[in-house]
C-alpha positions in Angstrom: 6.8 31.2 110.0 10.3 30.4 111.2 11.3 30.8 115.1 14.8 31.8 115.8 15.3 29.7 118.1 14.1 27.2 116.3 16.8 27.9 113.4 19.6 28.5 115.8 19.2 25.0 117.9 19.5 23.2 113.9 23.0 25.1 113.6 21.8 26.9 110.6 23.7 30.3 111.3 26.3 28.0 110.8 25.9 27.3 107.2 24.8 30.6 105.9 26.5 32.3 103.2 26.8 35.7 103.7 25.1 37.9 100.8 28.1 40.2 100.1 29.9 37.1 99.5 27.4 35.7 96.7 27.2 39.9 95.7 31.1 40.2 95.9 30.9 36.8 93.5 28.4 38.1 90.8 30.3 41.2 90.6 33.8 39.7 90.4 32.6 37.0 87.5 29.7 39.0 85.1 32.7 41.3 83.6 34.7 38.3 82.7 31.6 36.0 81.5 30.5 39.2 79.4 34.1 39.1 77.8 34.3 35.2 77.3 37.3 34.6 79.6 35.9 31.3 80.5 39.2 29.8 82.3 38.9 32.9 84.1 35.5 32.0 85.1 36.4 28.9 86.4 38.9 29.6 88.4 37.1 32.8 90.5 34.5 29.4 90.5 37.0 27.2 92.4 38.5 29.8 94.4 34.8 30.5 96.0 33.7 27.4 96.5 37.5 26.3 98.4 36.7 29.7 100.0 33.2 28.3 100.9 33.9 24.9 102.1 37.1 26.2 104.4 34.0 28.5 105.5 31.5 26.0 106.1 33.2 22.8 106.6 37.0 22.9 107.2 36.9 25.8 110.1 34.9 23.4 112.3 37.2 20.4 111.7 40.6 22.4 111.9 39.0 23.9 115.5 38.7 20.6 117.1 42.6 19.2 115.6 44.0 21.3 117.5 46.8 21.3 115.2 47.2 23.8 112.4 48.8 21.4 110.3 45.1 20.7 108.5 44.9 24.2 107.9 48.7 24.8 105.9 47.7 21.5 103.8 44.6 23.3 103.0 46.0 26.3 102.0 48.9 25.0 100.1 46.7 22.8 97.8 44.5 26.0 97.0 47.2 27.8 96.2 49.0 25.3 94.2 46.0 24.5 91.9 46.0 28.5 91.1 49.5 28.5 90.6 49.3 25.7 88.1 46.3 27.3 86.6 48.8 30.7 86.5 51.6 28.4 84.8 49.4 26.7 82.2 48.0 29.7 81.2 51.5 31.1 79.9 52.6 27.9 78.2 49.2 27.8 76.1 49.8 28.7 72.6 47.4 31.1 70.8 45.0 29.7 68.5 45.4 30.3 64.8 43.0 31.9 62.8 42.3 30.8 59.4 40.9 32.0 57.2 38.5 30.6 55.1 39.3 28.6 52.0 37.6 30.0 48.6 35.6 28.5 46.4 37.7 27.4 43.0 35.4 28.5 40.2 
């Protein structure tokens, strides 16, 4: 159905994703979906996809600067959206529960 050659000359090895990536992902995200840790969910979401698209998209680019300069701005906004994400999460106050009001009779 699909030549090899074919596939290699439209730079689709390129763009693959590995499986054990996608695998490692499912893993990594079921136990906190399952427990409803849905900022947690999120964030192992945006950490794969900047993961994916330094993969796919940013590698290439950073190869022909020349200059590693595109690669530490990169990097540091990555890392400085998680460690807002870290410091946000400590300064969030618990939600109360109430309780529900009874019925005067």
């Amino acid at each position: 159905m699909f030549d090899v050659e074919t596939l290699i000359d439209l730079g689709l090895p390129n763009h693959l994703i590995s499986i054990w990536q996608v695998f490692f992902y499912i893993v990594l995200i079921i136990p906190f979906l399952l427990l409803e840790r849905t900022k947690l969910c999120l964030l192992i979401t945006y950490l794969f996809t900047y993961y994916l698209a330094f993969l796919l998209y940013w590698g290439d680019l950073i190869a022909s600067a020349g200059s590693m300069l595109p690669f530490f701005l990169y990097t540091f906004s990555g890392l400085a959206i998680v460690v807002l994400f870290v410091a946000a999460s400590f300064y969030e106050k618990p939600e109360k529960k109430t309780e529900p009001e009874q019925e005067k009779t």
